[in-house]
Biotite code that builds the C-alpha atoms (Angstrom):
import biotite.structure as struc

atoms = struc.array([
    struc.Atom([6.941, 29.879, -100.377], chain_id="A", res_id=1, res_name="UNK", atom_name="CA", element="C"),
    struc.Atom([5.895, 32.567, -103.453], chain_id="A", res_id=2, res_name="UNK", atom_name="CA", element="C"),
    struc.Atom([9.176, 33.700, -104.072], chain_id="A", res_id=3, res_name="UNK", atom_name="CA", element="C"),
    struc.Atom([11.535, 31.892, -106.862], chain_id="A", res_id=4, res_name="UNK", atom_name="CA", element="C"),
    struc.Atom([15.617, 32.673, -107.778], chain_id="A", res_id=5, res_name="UNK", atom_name="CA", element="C"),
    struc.Atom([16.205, 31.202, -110.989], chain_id="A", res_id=6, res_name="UNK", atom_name="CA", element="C"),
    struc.Atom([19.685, 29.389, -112.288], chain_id="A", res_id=7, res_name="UNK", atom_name="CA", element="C"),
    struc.Atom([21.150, 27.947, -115.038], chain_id="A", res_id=8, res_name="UNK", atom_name="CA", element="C"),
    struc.Atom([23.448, 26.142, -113.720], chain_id="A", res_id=9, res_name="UNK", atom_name="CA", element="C"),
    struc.Atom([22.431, 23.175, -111.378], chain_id="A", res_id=10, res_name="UNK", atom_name="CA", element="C"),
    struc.Atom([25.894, 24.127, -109.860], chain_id="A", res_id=11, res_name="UNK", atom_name="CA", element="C"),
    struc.Atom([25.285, 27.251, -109.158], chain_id="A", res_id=12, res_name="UNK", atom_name="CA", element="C"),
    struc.Atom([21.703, 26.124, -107.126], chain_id="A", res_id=13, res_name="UNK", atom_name="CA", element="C"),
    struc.Atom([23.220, 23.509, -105.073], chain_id="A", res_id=14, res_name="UNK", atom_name="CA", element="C"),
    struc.Atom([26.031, 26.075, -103.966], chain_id="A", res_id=15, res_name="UNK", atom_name="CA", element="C"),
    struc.Atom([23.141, 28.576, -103.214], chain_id="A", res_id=16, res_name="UNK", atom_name="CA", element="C"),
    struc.Atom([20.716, 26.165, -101.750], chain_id="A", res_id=17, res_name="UNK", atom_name="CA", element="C"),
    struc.Atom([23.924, 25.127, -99.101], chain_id="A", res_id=18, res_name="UNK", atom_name="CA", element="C"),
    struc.Atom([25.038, 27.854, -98.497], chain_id="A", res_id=19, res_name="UNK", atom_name="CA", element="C"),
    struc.Atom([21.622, 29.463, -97.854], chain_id="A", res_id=20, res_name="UNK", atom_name="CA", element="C"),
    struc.Atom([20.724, 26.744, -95.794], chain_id="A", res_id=21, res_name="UNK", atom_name="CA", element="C"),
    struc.Atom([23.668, 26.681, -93.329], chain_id="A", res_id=22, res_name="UNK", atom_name="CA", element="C"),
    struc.Atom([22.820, 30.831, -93.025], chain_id="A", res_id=23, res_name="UNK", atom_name="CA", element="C"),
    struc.Atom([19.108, 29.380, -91.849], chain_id="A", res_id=24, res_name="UNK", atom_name="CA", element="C"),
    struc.Atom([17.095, 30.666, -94.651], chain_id="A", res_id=25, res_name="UNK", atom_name="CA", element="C"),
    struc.Atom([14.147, 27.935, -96.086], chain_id="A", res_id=26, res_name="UNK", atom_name="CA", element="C"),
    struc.Atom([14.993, 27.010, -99.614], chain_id="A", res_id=27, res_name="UNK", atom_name="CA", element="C"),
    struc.Atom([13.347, 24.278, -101.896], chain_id="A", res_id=28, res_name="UNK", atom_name="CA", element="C"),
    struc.Atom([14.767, 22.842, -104.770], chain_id="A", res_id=29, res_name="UNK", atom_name="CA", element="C"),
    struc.Atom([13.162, 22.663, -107.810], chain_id="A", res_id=30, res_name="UNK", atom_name="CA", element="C"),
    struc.Atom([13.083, 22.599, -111.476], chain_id="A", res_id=31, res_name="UNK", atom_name="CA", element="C"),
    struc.Atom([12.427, 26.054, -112.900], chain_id="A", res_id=32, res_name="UNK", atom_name="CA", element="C"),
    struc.Atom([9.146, 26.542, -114.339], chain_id="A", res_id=33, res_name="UNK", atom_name="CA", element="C"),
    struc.Atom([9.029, 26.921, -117.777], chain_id="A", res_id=34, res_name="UNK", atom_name="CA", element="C"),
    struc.Atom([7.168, 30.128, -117.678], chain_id="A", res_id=35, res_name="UNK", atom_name="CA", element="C"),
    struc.Atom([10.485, 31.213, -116.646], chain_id="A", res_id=36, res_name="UNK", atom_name="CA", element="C"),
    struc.Atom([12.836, 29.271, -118.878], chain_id="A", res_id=37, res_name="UNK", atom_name="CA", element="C"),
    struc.Atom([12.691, 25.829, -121.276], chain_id="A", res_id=38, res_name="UNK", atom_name="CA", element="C"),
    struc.Atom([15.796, 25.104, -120.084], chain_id="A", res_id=39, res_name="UNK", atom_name="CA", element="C"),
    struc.Atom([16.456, 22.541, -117.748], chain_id="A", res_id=40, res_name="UNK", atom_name="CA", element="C"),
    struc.Atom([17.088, 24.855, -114.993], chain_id="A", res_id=41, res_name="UNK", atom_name="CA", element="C"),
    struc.Atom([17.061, 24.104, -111.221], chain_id="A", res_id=42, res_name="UNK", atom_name="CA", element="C"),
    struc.Atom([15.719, 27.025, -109.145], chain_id="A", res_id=43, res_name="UNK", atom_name="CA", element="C"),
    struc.Atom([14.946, 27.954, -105.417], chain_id="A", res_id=44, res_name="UNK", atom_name="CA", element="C"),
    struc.Atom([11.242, 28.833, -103.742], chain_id="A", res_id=45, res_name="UNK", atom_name="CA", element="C"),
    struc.Atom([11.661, 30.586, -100.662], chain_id="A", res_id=46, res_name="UNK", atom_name="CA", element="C"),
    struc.Atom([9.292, 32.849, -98.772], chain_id="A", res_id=47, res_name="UNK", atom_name="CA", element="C"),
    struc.Atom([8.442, 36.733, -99.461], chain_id="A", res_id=48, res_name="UNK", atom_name="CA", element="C"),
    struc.Atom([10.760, 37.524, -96.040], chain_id="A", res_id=49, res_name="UNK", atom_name="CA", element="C"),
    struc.Atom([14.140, 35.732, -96.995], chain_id="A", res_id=50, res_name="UNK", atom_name="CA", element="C"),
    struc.Atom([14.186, 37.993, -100.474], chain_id="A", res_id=51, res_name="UNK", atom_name="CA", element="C"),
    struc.Atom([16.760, 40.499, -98.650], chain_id="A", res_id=52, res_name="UNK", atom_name="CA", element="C"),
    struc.Atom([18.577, 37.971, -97.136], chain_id="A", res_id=53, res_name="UNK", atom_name="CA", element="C"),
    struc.Atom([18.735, 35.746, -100.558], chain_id="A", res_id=54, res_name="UNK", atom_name="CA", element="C"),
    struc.Atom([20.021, 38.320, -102.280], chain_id="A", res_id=55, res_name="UNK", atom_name="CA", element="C"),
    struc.Atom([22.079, 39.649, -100.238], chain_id="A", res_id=56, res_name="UNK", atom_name="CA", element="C"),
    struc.Atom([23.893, 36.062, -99.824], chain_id="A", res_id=57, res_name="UNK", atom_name="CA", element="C"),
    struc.Atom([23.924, 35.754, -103.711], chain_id="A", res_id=58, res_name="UNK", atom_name="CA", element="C"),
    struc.Atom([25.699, 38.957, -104.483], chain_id="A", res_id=59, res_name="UNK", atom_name="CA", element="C"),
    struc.Atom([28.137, 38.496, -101.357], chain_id="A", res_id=60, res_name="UNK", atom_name="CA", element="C"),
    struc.Atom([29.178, 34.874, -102.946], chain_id="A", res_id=61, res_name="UNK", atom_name="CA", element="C"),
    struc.Atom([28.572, 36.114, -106.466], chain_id="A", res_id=62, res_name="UNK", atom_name="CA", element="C"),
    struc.Atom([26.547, 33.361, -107.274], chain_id="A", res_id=63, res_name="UNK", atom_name="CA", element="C"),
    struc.Atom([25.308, 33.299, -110.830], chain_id="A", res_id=64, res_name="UNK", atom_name="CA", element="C"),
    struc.Atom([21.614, 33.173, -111.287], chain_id="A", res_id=65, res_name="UNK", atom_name="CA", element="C"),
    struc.Atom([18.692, 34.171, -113.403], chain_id="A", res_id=66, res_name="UNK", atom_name="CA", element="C"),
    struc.Atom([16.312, 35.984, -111.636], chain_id="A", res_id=67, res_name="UNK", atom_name="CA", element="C"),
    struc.Atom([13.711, 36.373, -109.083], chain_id="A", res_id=68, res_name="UNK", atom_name="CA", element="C"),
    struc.Atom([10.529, 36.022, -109.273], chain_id="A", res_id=69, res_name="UNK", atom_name="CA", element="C"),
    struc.Atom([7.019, 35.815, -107.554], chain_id="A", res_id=70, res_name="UNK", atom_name="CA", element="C"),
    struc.Atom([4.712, 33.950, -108.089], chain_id="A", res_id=71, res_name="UNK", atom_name="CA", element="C"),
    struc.Atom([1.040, 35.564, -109.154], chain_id="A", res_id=72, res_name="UNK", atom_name="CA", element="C"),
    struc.Atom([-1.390, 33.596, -106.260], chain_id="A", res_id=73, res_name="UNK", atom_name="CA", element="C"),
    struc.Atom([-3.215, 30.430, -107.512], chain_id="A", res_id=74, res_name="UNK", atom_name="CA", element="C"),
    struc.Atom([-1.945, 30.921, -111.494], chain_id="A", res_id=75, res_name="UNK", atom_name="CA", element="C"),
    struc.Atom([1.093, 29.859, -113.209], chain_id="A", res_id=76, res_name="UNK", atom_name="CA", element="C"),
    struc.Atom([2.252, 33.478, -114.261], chain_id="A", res_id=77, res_name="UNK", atom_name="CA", element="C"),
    struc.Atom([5.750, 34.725, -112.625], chain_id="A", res_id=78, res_name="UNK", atom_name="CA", element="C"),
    struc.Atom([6.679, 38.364, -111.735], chain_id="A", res_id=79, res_name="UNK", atom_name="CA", element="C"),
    struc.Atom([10.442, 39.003, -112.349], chain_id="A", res_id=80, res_name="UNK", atom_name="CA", element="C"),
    struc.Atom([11.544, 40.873, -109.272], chain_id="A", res_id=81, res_name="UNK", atom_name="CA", element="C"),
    struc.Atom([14.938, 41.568, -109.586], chain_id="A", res_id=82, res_name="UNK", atom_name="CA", element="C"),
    struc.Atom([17.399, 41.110, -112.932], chain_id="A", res_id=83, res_name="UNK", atom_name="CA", element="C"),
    struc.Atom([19.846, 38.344, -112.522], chain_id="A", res_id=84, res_name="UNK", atom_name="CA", element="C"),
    struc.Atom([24.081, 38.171, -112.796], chain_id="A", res_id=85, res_name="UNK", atom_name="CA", element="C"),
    struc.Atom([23.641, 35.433, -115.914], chain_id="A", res_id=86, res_name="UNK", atom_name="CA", element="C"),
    struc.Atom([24.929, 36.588, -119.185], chain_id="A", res_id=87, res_name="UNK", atom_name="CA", element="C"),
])
C-alpha cells in the first residue's frame, strides 16, 4: 500500500474506511504521518490501483479529507496527489 488519503477528522476516516470497505477496496487505518500534518490525524493507505475508486467514493459521499498522497519508496517524504475538500 503507497498510497495515503489524509483526514482531520477521525470521523470522517472511520466513515471512509466503512464505507470503502463494504465497496471492497483495501484500506488501513492509521495515524497520519507527520510529514503530512502534526495534527492528530487518522488517515488511510491503500494501493496505487484503488486511487480512482477512493476518490471517486469520497467525492460521491462528500467525505471531508486532506489529501492524497504517495509515498516516495523506502523514505519518509510524501507526494501530495490530489488537493483535499478540508477548509
Amino acid at each position: 500500500m503507497n498510497r495515503l488519503v489524509a483526514f482531520d477528522s477521525v470521523h470522517q476516516a472511520i466513515r471512509a474506511e466503512r464505507l470503502l470497505l463494504k465497496a471492497g477496496v483495501a484500506v488501513e487505518l492509521v495515524p497520519t504521518p507527520r510529514e503530512i500534518s502534526a495534527s492528530c490525524g487518522q488517515s488511510l493507505q491503500f494501493a496505487e490501483a484503488a486511487a480512482e475508486p477512493v476518490r471517486a467514493l469520497l467525492e460521491r459521499e462528500r467525505i471531508v479529507f486532506r489529501g492524497i498522497y504517495a509515498q516516495v519508496p523506502g523514505q519518509r517524504i510524501y507526494e501530495q496527489l490530489a488537493a483535499g475538500t478540508a477548509n
